[in-house]
N, C-alpha and C positions, 0 to 999 in steps of 0.2 A: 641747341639751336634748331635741331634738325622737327623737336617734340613741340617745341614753344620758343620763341626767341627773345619773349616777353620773361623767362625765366631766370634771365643772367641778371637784372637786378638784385633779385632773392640770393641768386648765387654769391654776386657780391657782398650783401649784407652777412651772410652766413661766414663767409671767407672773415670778413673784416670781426665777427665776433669769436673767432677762433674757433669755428666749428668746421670750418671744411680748409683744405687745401687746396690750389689752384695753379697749375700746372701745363706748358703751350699745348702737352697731351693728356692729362690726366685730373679727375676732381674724383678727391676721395674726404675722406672724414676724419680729421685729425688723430682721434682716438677712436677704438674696436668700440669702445664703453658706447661714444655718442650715437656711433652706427645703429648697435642693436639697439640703447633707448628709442631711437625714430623709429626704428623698425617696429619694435612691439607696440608701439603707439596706432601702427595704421588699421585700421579694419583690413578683415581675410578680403573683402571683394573691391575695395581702393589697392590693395596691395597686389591684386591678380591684375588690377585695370594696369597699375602705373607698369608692372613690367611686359604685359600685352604692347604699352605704348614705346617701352624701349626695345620691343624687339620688332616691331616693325620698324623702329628709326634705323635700328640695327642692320637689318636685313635691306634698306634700303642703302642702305654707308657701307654693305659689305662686309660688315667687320666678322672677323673670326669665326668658326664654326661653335667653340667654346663658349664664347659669348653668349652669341644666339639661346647657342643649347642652355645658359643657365637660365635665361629670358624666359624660355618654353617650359621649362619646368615648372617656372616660380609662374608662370601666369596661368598654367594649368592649361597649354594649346595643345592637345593630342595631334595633331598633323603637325604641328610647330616640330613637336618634340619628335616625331618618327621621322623628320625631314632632316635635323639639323644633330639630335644624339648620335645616330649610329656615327656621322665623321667626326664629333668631337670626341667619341670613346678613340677610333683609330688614330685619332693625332696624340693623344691623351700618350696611347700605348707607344708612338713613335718617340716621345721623350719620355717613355721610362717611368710616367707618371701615375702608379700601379693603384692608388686609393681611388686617383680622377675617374679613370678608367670606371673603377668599381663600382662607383657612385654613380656615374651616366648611364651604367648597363641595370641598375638596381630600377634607375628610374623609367628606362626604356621596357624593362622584364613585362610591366601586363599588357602593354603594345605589342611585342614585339610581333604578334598574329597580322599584323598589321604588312609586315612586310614582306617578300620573296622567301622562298623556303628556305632557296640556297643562301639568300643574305642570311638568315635567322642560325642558321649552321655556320656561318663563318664567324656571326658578333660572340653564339656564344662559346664558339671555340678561344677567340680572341679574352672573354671573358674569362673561362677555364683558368690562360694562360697568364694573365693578372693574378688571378686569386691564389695560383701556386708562389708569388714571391710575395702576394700578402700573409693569406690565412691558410690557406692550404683547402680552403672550403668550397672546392670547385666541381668535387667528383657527379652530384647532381645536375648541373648545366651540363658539363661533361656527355654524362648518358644522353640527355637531351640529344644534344647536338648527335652524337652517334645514332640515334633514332632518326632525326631526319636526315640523315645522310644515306642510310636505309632504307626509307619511304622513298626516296628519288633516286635509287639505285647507283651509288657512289660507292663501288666497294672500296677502293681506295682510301677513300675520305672517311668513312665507316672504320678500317681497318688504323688510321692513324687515329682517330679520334678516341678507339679504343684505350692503343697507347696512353694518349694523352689521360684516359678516365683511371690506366693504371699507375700514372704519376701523380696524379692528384689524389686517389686512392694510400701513396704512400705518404704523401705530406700530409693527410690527415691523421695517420699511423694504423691505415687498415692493411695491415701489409698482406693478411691472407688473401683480400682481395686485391689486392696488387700483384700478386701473380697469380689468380685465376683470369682477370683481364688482358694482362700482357701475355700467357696462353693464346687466348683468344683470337687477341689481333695477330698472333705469326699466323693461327691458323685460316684466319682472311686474307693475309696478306700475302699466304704459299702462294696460290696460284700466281700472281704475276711477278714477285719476286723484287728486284733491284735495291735502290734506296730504302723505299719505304718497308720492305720486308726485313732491311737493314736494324732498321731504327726501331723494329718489334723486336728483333733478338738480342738487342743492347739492353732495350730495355728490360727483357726474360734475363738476362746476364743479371744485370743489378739487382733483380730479384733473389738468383741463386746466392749471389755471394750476401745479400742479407740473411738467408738460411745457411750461411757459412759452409756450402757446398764450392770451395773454389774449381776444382776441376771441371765441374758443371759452368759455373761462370765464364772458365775461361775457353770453354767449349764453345756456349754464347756468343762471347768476343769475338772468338776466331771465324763464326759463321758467316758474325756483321760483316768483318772486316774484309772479308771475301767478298762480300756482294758490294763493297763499298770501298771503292778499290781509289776514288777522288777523294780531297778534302770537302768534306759536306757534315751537318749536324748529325748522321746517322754515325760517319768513321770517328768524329770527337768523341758521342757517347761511348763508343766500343773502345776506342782507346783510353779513354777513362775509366773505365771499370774494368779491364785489361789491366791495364799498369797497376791501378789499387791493388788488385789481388794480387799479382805479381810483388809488388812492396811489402804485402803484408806476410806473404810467402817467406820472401829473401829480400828482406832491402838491401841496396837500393835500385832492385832488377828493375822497378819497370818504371821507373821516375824518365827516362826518355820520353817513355808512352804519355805520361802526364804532360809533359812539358808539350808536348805535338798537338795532343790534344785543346791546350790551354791556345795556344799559338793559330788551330784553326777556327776556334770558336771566337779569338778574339777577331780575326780577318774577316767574320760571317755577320759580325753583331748579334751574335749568338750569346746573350746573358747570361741563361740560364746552365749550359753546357760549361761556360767559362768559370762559370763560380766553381760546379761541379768538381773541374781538373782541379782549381787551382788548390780548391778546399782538401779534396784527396789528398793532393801531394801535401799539405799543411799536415792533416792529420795523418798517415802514415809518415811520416817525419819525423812528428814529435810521438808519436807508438814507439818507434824504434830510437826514442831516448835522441834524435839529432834535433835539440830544441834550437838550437842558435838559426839551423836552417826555416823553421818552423815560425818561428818569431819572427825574424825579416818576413816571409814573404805575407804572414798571416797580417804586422804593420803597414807593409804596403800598401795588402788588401784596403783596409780600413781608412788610406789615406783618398781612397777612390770615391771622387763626385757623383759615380754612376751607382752606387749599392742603395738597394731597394731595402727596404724595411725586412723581409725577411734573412736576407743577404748580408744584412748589417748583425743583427742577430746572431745568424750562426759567427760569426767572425766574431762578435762579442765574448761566445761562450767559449772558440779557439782561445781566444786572449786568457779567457778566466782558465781555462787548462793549462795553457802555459805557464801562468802565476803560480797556478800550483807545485809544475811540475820544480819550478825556481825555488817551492820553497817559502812562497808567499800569498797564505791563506787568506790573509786580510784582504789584499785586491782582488782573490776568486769568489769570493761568496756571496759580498753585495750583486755582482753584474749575476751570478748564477741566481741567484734568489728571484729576481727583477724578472729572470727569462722564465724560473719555473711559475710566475706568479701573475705571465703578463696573460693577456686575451688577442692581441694581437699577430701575434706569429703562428705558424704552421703547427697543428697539436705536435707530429715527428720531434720539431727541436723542443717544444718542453720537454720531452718524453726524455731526449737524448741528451739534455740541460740537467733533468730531474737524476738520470745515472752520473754524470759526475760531479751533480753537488753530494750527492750521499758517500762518491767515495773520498771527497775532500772533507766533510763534517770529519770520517771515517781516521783521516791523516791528520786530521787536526785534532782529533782527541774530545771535538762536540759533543756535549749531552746528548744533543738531537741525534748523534749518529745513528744509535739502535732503532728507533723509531724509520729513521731514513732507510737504513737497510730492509727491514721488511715489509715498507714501502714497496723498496725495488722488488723484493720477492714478490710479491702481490702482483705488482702491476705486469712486474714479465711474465705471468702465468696465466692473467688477462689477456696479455696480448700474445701472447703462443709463439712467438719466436725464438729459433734457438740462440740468436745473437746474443736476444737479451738476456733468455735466462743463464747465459755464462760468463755476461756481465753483473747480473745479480751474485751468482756463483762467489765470485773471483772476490767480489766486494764484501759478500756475509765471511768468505773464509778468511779476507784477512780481519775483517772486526774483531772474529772469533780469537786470533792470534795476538794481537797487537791489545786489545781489552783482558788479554786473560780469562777467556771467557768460553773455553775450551765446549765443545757442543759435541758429542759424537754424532746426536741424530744428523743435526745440519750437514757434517761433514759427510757421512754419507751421502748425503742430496749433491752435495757440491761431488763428490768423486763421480756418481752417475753420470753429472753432467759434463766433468771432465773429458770422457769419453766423446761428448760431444767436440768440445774444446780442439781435441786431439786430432777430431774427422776433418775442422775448420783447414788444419793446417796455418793457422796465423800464429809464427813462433812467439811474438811477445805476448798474446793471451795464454798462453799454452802454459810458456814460462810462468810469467805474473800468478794464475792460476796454481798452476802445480807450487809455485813455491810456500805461497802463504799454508797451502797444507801439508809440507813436508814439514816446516817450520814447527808446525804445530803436531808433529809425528802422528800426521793422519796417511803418510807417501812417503816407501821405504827410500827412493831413489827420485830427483828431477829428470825426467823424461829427456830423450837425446834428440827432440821436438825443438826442446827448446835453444833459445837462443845461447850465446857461446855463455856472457856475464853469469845468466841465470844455473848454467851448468856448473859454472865454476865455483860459486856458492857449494854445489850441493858436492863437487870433487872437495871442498877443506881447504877452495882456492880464494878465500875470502879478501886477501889481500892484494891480489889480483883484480878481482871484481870492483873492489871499492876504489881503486887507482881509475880503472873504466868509469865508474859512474860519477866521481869527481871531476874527471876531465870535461864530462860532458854535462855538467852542470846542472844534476838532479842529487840533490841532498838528502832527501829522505831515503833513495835509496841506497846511496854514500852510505850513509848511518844504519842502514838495514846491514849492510855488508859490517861494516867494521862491528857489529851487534855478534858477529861469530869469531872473531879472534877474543885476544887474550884483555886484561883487566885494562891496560892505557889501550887497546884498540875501542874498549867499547866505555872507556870514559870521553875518551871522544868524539862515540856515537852518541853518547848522554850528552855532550856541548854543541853537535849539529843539531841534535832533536829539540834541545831548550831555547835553541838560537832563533830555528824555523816555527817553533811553536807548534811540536807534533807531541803533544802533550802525554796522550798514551802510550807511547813508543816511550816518551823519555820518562815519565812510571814503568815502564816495564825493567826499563836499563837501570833503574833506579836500587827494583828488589833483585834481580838477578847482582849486580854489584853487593848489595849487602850482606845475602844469602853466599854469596861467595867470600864475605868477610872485607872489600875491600875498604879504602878510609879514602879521605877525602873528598866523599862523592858531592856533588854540587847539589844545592837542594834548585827546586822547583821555585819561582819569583811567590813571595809571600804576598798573602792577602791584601794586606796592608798596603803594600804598593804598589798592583795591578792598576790602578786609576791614576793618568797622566794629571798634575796640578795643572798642567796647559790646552786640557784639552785634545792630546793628540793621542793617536791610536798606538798599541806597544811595538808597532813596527817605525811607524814616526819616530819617536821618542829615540829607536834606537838609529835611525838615520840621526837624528841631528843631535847626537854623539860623537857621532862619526863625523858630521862638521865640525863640531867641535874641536875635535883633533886634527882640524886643520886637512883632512883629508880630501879628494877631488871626488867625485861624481863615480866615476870608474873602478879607483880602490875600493869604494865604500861599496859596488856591485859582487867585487871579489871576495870583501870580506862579510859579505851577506848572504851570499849564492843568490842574488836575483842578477835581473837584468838592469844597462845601465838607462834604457826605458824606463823600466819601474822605480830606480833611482831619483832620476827626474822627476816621476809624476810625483812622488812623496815630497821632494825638494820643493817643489809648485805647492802641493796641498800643505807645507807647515808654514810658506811664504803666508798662502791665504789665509789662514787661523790665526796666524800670530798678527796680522796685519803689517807688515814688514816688508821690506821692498828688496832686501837683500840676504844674503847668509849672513852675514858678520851680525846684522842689524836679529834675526832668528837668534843668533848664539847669545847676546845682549844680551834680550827678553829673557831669555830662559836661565839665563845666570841669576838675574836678578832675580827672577819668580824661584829659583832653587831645583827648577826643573830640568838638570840636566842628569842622564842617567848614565851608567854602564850601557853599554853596546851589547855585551856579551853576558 
């Protein structure tokens, strides 16, 4: 009405052929198809006229600032667009909406000369601050903006922007330059101290404890937490990187500090810091083998409206850890695959997606393992951090063990790095590490670093150990422990490992039994019947067995070692394949097809 009012005829005809919809607020185009056919139909300079004409009718009606700004784009008004971008990016970011965001400052970038210095240092900080829960690609606007904050003499602003350029520096995974930055800014930010000199030494904290210097870290923490003595985003980061090292030290010391921290960032509308805590505590959690607490809170996470595309990610990869650490490889490797394969998220979580799919290939007995491992070798040697390379470490020593594939050179490299491991203080890398090559008689003795389970192994206390990690509902290591008792301890381990489908492992239980003369040892599922007649994966197959036996949701968790989450999701996935509305209706189908298998 407001462009032509001579146009609601055509409207109507349109409506009445099924092309548009027609609405007391809204006319849109039935289908995305018919939209872009019209669209690509207009010429470039009809198509700048016609949204020229909707943004004046726009700007006359008032309507949204988003609007506008798509108006100005699409009709190519350089003052349009420098008038009405900059608030549609800010409202963009007020609901969380991190691509919109990204999309309106891309459009705004050769303008932005156009406007105040001081605005142009706040869009692109604001910008920065989007592209760390996108892509992590933010550290050059970053510098930007810290440039003009220095040209107009804003030590302040200069000294947080730093920060900021040192957190975007780590979501891209330059971590060297992640603490030469956060250096930096404490050392702008000494002279006047308070908050903001806060929020440089949390951030220098999360530095150190990624070069697994936790003393240093906690050193860090302690300085924030001092200068940041109210709940503000400076005392959540310090308290989160605090508490992590503290857990990873001794859990569960510093899971308060997480929880404080989770608790002020949630008060502040603080996303970023909040995921932070919550994710710590998720993954120190499940480090120290407490998967049940790990699992809740990582479901939670996931069940939240508010997670951003990066944010949803890392929670994705939590999930695929968990599956693993249950026992169930099938659910870890598609979502790990997806993360190490996608273009979307922050390089960090490939990087930190790409480490624990190689050591799930590694548990699962994959061809691709070897390949994967020295992957990881490579890449952590790339990127020069001690973290990683002792997550490479840990992961080539146990390939080496568990493949039979005994290596002195490697094991060398890894005892070097051991060393490193040790300075970390984080007892379950220490353990996990030291074990796989004691295992493999590269380490006379398990270090008294490490955690009590992993001692116990190496005192002759295997029975012991494997009661600990059955309680706590980690399988593979179940079957690593009962792998050092006597012949039914480790035919045992041979029916957790065939069960979980740790394929190596249960080759290895396999010649060690035989070599020791035992009889009855179970063989491995032959070739011949690796492929379900139904289409279902061999973790399926053996879930609806277990319905079959008439068994519930729960038992079938128990007598799987997964979760009764992952239970479900398998019961939903053999509903949909079989096309069946029910279980009984599942069990039917599969009777009939002859597709019913052993569980075990």
């Amino acid at each position: 009405d407001e462009i032509d009012p001579a146009l609601r005829e055509s409207i109507g005809e349109a409506e009445d052929a099924g092309l548009l919809d027609l609405t007391a607020h809204t006319l849109t185009f039935r289908h995305e198809l018919a939209r872009t056919a019209v669209e690509s139909t207009l010429p470039e300079a009809l198509r700048r006229e016609l949204h020229l004409q909707a943004l004046g009718a726009g700007e006359r009606l008032e309507l949204d600032s988003a609007r506008l700004a798509h108006h100005a784009r699409l009709a190519v008004d350089v003052d349009a667009m420098v008038r009405w971008l900059p608030d549609a990016a800010r409202q963009a970011a007020a609901r969380q909406s991190h691509r919109e965001v990204i999309a309106f400052m891309r459009a705004l970038e050769p303008h932005l000369e156009e406007l105040p210095i001081d605005e142009r240092a706040d869009l692109l900080e604001l910008w920065v601050a989007e592209e760390q829960f996108a892509d992590g690609a933010g550290l050059q606007h970053a510098m930007s903006a810290v440039a003009l904050r220095e040209q107009i003499g804003d030590t302040a602003g200069m000294g947080i922007g730093l920060v900021r350029a040192s957190r975007s520096a780590w979501a891209g995974a330059d971590f060297v330059r992640a603490a030469e930055l956060a250096e930096e800014a404490v050392d702008v930010l000494r002279v006047d101290g308070g908050e903001d000199l806060a929020f440089a030494y949390a951030q220098l904290a999360r530095v150190a404890a990624q070069n697994l210097d936790r003393e240093l870290s906690l050193q860090y923490s302690e300085q924030a937490l001092d200068l940041a003595l109210r709940p503000s985003r400076a005392r959540a980061l310090a308290l989160t990187i605090a508490g992590a090292c503290r857990n990873i030290m001794s859990y569960p010391d510093g899971s308060e500090m997480l929880v404080e921290a989770a608790d002020i960032a949630e008060s502040f509308g603080l996303a970023w810091e909040l995921q932070r805590a919550e994710g710590n505590l998720i993954e120190t959690a499940l480090a120290a083998k407490d998967v049940e607490l790990a699992q809740r809170l990582n479901e939670r996470a996931l069940t939240s409206v508010d997670l951003d595309i990066g944010t949803s990610a890392w929670h994705i990869m939590m999930a695929a850890r968990i599956s693993a650490a249950t026992g169930d490889y099938e659910a870890a490797e598609p979502a790990l695959n997806e993360l190490v394969n996608s273009d979307r998220i922050p390089a960090s979580l490939q990087w930190f997606s790409e480490e624990v799919l190689a050591e799930i290939l590694v548990r699962h007995g994959a061809a691709e393992a070897g390949p994967a491992v020295q992957r990881l070798w490579d890449q952590a040697h790339a990127l020069g951090q001690i973290q990683d390379l002792v997550h490479a470490a840990t992961v080539s020593a146990e390939f080496h063990w568990v493949f039979r594939r005994r290596d002195d050179l490697a094991a060398e490299r890894s005892l070097e790095i051991l060393e490193h491991t040790m300075a970390g203080r984080d007892q379950w890398a220490i353990g996990e590490h030291a074990l796989w090559l004691w295992l493999d008689g590269h380490l006379d003795a398990i270090p008294d670093e490490a955690p009590a389970p992993i001692r116990w192994l190496g005192d002759n206390q295997w029975e012991r150990a494997a009661d600990w990690f059955s309680v706590r509902g980690v399988p593979y290591e179940h079957a690593v422990a009962l792998s050092l008792g006597g012949p039914d301890a480790r035919l045992e381990a041979l029916r957790i490992a065939q069960l979980i489908g740790a394929r190596a492992l249960a080759a290895r239980l396999r010649e060690e039994l035989r070599a020791d003369g035992a009889t009855g040892i179970p063989r491995g599922p032959r070739r011949a019947t690796m492929s379900s007649p139904l289409g279902l994966t061999q973790r399926q197959d053996e879930v609806l067995a277990l319905l079959a036996e008439g068994m519930a949701n729960a038992e079938i968790a128990d007598r799987l070692f997964i979760s009764l989450r992952t239970v479900e999701n398998h019961v939903s996935a053999i509903l949909a394949k079989l096309g069946v509305a029910n279980r009984e209706e599942a069990v039917a189908v599969a009777v009939e097809a002859g597709g019913l298998r052993s569980a075990t």
